[in-house]
C-alpha positions as CSV (number, residue, x, y, z in Angstrom):
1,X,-3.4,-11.7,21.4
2,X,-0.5,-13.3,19.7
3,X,0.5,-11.9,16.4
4,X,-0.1,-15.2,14.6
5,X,-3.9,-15.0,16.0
6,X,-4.2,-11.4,14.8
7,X,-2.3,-12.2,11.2
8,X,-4.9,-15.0,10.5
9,X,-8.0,-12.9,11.5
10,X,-6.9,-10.6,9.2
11,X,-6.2,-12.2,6.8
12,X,-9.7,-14.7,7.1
13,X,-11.8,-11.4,8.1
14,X,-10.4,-9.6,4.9
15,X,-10.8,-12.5,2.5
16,X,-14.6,-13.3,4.3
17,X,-15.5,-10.0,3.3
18,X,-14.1,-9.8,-0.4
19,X,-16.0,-13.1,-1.0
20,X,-19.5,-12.2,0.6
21,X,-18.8,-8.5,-1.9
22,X,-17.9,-10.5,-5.2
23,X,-20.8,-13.0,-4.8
24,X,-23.4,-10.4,-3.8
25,X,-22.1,-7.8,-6.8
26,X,-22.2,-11.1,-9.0
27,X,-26.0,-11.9,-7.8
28,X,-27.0,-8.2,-8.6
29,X,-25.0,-8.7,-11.9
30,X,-27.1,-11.6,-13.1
31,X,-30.1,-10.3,-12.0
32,X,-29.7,-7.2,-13.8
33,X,-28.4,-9.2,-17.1
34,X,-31.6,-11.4,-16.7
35,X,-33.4,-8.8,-16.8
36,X,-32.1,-7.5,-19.4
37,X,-32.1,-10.5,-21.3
38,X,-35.9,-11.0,-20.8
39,X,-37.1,-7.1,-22.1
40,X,-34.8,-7.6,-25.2
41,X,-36.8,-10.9,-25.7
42,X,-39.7,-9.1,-25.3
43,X,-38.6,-6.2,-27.8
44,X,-37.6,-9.0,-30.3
45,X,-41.2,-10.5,-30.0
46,X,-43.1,-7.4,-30.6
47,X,-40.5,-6.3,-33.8
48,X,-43.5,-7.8,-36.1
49,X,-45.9,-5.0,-34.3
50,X,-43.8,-2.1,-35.7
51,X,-43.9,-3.7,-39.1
52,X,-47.5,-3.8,-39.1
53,X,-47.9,-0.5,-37.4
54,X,-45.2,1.0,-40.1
55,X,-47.9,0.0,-42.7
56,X,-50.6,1.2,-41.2
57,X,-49.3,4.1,-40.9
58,X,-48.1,4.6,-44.6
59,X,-51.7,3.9,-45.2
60,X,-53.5,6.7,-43.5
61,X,-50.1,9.0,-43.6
62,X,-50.2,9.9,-40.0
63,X,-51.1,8.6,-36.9
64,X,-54.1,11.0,-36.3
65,X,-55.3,9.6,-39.2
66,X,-55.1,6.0,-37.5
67,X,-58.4,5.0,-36.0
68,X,-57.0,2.9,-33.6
69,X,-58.4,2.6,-29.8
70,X,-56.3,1.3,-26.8
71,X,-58.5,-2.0,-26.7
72,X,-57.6,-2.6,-30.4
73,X,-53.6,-1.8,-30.1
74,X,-54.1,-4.0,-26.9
75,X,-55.5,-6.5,-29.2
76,X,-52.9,-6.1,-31.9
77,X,-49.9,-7.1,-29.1
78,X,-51.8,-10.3,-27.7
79,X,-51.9,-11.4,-31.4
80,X,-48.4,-10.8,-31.6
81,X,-47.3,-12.3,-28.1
82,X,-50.0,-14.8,-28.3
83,X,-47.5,-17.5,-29.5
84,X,-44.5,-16.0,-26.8
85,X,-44.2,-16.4,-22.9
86,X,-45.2,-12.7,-22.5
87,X,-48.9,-13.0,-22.8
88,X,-50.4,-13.0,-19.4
89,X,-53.5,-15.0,-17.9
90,X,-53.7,-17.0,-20.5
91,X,-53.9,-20.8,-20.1
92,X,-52.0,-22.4,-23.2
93,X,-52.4,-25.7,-21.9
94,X,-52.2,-28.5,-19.6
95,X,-49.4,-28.0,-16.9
96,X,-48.7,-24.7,-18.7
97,X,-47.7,-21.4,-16.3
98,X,-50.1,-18.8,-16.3
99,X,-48.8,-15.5,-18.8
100,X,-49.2,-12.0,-18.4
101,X,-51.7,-10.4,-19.9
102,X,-51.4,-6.5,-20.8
103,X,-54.6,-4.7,-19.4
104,X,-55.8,-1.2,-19.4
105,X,-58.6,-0.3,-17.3
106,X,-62.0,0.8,-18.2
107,X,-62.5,4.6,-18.9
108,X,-58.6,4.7,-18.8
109,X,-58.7,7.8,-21.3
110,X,-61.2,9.7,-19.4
111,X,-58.3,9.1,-15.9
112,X,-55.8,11.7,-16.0
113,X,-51.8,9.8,-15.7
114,X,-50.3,12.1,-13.9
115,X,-49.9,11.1,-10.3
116,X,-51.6,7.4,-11.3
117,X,-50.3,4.0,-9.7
118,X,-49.6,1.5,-12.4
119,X,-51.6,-1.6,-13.3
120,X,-50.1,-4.6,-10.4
121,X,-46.2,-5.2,-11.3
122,X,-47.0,-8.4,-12.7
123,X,-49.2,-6.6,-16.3
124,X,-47.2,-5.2,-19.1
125,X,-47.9,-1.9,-20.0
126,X,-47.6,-0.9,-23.8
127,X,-48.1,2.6,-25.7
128,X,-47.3,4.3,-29.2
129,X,-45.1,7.1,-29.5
130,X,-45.7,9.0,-32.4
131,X,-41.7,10.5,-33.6
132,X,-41.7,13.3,-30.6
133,X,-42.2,10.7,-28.4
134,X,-45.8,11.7,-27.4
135,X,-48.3,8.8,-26.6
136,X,-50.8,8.3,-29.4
137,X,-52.3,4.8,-28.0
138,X,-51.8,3.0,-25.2
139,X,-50.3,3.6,-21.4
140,X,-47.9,5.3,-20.3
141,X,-47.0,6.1,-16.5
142,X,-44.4,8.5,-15.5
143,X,-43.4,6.5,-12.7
144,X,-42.1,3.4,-14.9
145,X,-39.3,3.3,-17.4
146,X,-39.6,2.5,-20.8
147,X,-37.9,0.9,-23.8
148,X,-38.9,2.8,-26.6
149,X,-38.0,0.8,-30.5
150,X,-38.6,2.9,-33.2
151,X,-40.8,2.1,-36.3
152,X,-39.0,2.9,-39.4
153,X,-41.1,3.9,-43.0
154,X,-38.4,4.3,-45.9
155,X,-35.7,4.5,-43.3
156,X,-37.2,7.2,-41.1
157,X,-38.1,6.9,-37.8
158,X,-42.4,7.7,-37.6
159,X,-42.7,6.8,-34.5
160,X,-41.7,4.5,-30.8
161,X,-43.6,1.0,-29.4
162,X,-42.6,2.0,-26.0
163,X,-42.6,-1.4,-23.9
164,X,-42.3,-1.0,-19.9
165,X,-39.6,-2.3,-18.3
166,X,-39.2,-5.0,-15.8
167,X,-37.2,-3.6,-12.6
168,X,-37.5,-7.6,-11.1
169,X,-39.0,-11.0,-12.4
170,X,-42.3,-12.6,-10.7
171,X,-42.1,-15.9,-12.5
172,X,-40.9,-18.2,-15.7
173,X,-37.9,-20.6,-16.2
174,X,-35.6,-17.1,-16.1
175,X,-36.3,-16.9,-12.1
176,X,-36.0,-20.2,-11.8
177,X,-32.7,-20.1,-13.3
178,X,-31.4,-17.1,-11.4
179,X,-32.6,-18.8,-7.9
180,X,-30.5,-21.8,-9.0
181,X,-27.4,-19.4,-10.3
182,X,-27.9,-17.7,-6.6
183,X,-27.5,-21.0,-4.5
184,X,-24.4,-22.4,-6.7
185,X,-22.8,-19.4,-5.6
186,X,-23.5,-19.4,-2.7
187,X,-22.3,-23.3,-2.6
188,X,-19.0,-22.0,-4.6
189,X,-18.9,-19.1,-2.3
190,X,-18.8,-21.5,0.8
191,X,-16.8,-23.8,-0.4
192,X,-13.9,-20.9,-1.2
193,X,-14.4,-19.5,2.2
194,X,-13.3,-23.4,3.6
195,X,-10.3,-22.9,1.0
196,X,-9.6,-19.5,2.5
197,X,-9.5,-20.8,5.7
198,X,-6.9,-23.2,5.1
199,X,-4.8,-20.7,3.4
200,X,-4.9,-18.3,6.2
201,X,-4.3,-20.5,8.2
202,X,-1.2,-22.0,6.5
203,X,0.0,-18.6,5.5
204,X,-0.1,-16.9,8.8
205,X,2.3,-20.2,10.5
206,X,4.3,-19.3,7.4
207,X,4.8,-15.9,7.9
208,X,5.4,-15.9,12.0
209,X,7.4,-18.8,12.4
210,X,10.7,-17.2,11.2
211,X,9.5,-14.4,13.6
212,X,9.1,-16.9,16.8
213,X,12.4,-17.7,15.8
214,X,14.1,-14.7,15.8
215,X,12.4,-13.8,19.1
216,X,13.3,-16.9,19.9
217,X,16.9,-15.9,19.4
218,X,17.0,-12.8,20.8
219,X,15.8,-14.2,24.3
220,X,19.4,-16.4,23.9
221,X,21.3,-13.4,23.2
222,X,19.6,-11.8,26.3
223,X,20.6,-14.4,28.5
224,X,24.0,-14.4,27.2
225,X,24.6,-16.9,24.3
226,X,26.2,-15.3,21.8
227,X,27.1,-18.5,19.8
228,X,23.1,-18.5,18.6
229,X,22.9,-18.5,14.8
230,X,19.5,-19.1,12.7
231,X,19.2,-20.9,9.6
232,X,16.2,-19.6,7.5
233,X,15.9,-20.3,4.0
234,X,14.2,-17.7,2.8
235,X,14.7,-14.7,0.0
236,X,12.5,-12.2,2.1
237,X,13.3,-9.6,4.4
238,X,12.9,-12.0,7.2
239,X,15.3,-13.9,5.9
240,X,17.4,-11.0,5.4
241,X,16.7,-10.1,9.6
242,X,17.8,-13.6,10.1
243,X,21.6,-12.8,8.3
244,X,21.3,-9.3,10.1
245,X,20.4,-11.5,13.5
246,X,23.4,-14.2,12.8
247,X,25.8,-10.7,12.2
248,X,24.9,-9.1,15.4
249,X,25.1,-12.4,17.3
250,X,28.5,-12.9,15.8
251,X,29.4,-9.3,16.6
252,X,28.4,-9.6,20.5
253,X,30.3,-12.8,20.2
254,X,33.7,-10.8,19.2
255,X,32.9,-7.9,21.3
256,X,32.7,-10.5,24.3
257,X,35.7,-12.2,23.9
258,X,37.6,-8.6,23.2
259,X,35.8,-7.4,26.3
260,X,37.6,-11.0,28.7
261,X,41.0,-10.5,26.6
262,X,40.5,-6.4,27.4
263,X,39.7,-7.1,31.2
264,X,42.5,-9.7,31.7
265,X,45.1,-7.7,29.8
266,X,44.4,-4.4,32.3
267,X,44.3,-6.3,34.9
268,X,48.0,-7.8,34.2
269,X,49.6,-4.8,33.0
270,X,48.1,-2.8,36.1
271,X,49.2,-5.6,38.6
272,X,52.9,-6.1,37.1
273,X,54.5,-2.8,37.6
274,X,52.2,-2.4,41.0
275,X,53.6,-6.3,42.3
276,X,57.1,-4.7,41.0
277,X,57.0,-1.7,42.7
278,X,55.6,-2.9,46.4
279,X,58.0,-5.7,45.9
280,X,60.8,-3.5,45.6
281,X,59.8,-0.4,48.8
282,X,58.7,-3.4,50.9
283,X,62.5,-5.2,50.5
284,X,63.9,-1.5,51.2
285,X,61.7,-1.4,54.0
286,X,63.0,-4.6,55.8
287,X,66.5,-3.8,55.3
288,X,66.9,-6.4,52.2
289,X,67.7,-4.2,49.7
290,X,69.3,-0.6,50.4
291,X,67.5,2.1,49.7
292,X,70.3,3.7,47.2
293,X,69.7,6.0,44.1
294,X,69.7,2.9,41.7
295,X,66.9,1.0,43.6
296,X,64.6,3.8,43.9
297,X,65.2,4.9,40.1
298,X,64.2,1.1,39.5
299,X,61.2,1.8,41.6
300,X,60.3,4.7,39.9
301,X,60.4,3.4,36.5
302,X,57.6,1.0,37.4
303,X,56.0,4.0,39.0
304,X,56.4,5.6,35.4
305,X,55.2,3.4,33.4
306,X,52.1,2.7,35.6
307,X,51.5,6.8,35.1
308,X,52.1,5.9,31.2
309,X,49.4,3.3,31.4
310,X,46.8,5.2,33.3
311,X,47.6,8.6,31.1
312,X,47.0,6.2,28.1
313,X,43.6,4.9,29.5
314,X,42.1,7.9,29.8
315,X,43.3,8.6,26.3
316,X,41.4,6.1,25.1
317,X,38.4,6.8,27.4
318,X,38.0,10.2,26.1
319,X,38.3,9.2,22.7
320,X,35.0,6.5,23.0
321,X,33.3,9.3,25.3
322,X,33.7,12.1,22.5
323,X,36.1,14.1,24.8
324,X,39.0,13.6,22.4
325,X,38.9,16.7,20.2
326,X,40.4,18.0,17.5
327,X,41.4,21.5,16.1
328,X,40.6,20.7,12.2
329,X,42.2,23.3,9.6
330,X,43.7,22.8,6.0
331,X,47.6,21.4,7.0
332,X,50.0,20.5,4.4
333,X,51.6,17.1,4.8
334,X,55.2,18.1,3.3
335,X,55.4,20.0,6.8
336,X,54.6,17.4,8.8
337,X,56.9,15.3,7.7
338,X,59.6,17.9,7.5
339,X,59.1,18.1,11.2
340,X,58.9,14.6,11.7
341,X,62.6,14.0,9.5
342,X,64.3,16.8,11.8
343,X,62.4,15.0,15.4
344,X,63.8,11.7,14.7
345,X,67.1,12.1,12.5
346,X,69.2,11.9,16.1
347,X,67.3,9.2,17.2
348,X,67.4,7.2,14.0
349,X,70.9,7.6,13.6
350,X,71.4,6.5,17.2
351,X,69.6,3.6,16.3
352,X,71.3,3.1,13.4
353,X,68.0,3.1,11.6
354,X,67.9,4.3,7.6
355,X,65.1,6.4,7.2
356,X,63.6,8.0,4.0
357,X,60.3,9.8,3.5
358,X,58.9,9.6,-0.4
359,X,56.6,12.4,-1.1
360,X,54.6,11.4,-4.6
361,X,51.2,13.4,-3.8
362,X,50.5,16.8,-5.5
363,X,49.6,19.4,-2.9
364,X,48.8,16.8,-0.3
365,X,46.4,19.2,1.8
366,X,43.8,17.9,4.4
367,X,41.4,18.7,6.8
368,X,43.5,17.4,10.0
369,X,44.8,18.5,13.6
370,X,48.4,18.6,13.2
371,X,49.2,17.7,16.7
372,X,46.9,15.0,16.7
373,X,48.8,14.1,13.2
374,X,52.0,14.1,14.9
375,X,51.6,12.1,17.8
376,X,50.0,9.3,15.2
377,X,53.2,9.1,13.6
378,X,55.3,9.5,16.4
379,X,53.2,6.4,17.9
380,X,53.9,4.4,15.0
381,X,57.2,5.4,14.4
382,X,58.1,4.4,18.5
383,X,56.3,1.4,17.3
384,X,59.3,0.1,14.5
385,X,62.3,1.6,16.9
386,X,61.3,-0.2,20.2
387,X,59.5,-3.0,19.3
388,X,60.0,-4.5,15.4
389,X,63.9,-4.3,16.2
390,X,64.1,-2.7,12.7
391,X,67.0,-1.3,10.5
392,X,65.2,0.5,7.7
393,X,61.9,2.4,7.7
394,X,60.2,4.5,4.7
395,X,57.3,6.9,4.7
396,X,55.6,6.8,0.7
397,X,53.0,9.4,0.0
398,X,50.7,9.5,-2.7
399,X,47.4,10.5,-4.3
400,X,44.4,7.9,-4.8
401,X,41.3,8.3,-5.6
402,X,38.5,6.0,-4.2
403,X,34.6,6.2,-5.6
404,X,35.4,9.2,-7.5
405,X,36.8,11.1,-4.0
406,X,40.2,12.1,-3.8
407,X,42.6,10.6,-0.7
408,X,46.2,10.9,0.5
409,X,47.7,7.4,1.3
410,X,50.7,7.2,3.5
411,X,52.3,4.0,4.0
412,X,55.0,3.2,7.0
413,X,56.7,-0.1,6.5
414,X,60.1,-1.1,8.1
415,X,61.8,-4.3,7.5
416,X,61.6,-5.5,11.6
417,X,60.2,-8.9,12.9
418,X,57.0,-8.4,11.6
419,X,53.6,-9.7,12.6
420,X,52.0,-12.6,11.9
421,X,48.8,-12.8,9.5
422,X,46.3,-14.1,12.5
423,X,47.4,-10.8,14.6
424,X,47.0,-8.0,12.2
425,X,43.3,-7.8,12.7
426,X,43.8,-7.7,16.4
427,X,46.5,-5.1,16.3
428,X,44.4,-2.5,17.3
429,X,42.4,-3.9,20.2
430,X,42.7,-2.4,24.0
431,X,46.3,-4.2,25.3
432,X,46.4,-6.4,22.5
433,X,50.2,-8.1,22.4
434,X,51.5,-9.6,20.0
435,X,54.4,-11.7,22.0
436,X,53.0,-14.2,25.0
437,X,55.3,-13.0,27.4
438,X,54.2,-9.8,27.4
439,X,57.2,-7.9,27.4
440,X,56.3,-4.1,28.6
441,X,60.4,-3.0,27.9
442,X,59.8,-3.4,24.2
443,X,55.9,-3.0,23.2
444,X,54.7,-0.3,25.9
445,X,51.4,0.2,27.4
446,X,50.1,-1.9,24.6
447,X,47.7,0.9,23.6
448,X,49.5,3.0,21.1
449,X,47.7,1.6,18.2
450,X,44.5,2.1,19.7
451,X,45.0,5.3,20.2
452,X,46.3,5.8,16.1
453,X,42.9,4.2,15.6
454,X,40.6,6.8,17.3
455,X,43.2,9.8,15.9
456,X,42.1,8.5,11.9
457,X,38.8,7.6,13.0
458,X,38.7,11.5,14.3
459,X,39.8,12.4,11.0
460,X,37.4,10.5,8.5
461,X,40.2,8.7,7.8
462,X,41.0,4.6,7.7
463,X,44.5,2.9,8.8
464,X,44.7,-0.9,8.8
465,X,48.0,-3.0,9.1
466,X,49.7,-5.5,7.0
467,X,52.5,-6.9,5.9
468,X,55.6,-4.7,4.6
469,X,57.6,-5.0,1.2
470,X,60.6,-4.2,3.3
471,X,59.7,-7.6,5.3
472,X,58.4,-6.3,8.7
473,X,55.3,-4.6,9.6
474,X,53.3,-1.9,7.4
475,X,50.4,0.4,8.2
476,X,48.3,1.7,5.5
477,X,46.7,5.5,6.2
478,X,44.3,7.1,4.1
479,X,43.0,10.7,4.3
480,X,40.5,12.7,2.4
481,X,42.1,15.5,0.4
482,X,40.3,19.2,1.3
């Protein structure tokens, strides 16, 4: 079943339920308050009784002193109800309703009450209390509540009119009106359930159509289109999965075109220096070129740098596959870049290259592999001297602190050629070159940077590039602190 078919079953059957709940707990509730409504009326009626049996009773002093039967208290609440709709079996006139009439049976006092049935439900049943709430006229079955009002002489309560209550109604206007209270909800009921329908309905479309589309838009990045966006208006989480969907599309999209650029990169830079190489054995082979110590060294430098490239493959490999590891301890930077000053001062003078290291940060321990650490600057250092054609570079180190955690920022700028602001994104991509022509005498394998990048990842670190105050390249490095 689809999930727009099960959403809108819920959501009806749920609904359905809650209606059919609400009207029945609102039939009972008018019943009951009907009910209600009609013994207090009765009560109210009869409020003349008490008065009268109040003086009666301040007449004689007590009510053992009343000589009053059951057929004369009987007679003393059809007087009082005679007038009301309470009195029973009574005609009061043409197209009048029939009126209960309060009966005892004959002999009723010489009948024990305990374990009696009551009079048929449709008699009122009436007795006198005297303060203790023991009968002193009248009926009273254990079986059938009662609503007891007291009789007050001087303040003080002398004794109850204990009235039975009603647990339903046979007849009168008051059923009448709760039948027609019972069918207009119903009606309402019925008519809400339509509305409910329509809602669920409507609401269920709502809530899986952004889905369909997303699923929608998955099945296009199955098949390979990673140029599918989605446009959902929406403030919800779906529309947040739609941004998160458009993200990962774009991503895929990147990841794709890294991946062609990747492939057709290795593929050139393993078939120059192979082309090179066969060229050069097979026209020693046939005679056209001798095969002298200059030759073969010429050969053998391809030869190198196809070792170079494979050597810096599987690098790389072992670095995405977890198999490039690291022997982590507390190292002090001064002394790496001590040993880096001593490495390269030959070189750099050679080269003609001014080089000055900047040390601002205070006890600039980390957490690092120092060899790992040294062949990341040595990559980026080969970087300036063979390939930005540089005269100046400079090493600053300082302290920074980033969401309250301490770091160690070492920037390497040189004042070379530089890098254009569309590359330095790309600079640390698989084979990524800068120059069309793809000269391997000056930029290498093409995968020292990537290599930097997996050393700081390694290390918790980030390194991004940009462009240098000095004018040429720069490359930012940041390193937590121990």
């Amino acid at each position: 079943m689809k999930i727009h078919n099960k959403l809108f079953i819920a959501l009806f059957s749920f609904t359905f339920f809650m209606i059919v709940a609400v009207v029945l707990l609102m039939q009972w509730s008018i019943g009951q308050g009907m009910i209600n409504f009609v013994n207090a009326k009765e009560i109210k009626a009869l409020e003349p009784l008490t008065v009268s049996l109040a003086h009666q009773y301040e007449k004689s002093g007590s009510w053992s002193a009343l000589k009053i039967s059951d057929e004369r208290f009987l007679r003393l609440v059809e007087v009082q109800l005679r007038n009301s709709e309470f009195l029973p079996d009574m005609p009061m006139g043409p197209g009048d309703r029939m009126q209960r009439r309060p009966r005892f049976p004959p002999n009723d006092a010489e009948q024990p009450m305990q374990g009696r049935r009551p009079p048929p439900g449709r008699e009122a049943h009436y007795a006198l209390l005297d303060k203790q709430a023991k009968k002193v006229v009248g009926k009273q079955y254990p079986n059938l509540k009662y609503i007891q009002t007291p009789i007050k002489l001087n303040d003080e309560i002398i004794g109850y009119l204990a009235v039975s209550k009603r647990e339903n109604l046979a007849d009168g206007y008051e059923l009448d009106f709760l039948k027609q209270q019972t069918t207009y909800l119903w009606i309402i009921a019925f008519t809400v359930l339509l509305f409910t329908l329509l809602i669920a309905f409507l609401l269920a479309r709502h809530l899986v159509y952004p889905v369909k589309r997303i699923a929608s838009g998955m099945h296009q990045l199955k098949k390979g289109y990673y140029n599918t966006t989605l446009t959902l208006d929406r403030k919800d989480e779906l529309g947040q999965l739609s941004k998160d969907f458009n993200t990962l599309a774009l991503t895929l999209e990147q990841n794709e075109q890294v991946r062609k650029r990747w492939l057709a990169n290795i593929s050139h830079e393993l078939r120059t220096p192979i082309s090179i190489l066969l060229g050069e054995l097979e026209a020693m082979l046939l005679g056209i070129r001798e095969a002298n110590k200059q030759n073969i060294s010429s050969a053998n430098d391809e030869a190198l740098h196809l070792k170079r490239l494979i050597e810096d493959l599987h690098t790389l490999n072992s670095a995405e596959l977890g198999g490039m590891h690291y022997n982590m301890q507390p190292t002090n930077m001064s002394e790496i870049f001590e040993l880096i000053q001593q490495k390269y001062e030959v070189l750099f003078r050679q080269h003609k290259i001014v080089f000055c290291i900047v040390n601002m940060a205070n006890e600039p321990y980390i957490n690092a592999d120092k060899t790992r650490l040294l062949q990341l600057i040595d990559n980026l250092l080969m970087n300036a001297v063979h390939y930005a054609q540089c005269s100046e570079i400079s090493i600053n180190v300082q302290n920074i602190k980033v969401n309250e955690q301490d770091f160690i920022e070492i920037m390497i700028e040189d004042n070379g050629i530089g890098v254009n602001e569309e590359h330095l994104p790309h600079l640390f991509e698989y084979l990524y070159r800068v120059d069309s022509s793809r000269n391997r005498q000056q930029g290498g394998t093409g995968l020292g940077l990537s290599i930097c990048h997996h050393i700081i990842m390694g290390h918790n670190g980030e390194i991004k590039a940009q462009r240098s105050a000095l004018g040429g390249l720069g490359f930012v490095i940041k390193l937590p602190v121990v």
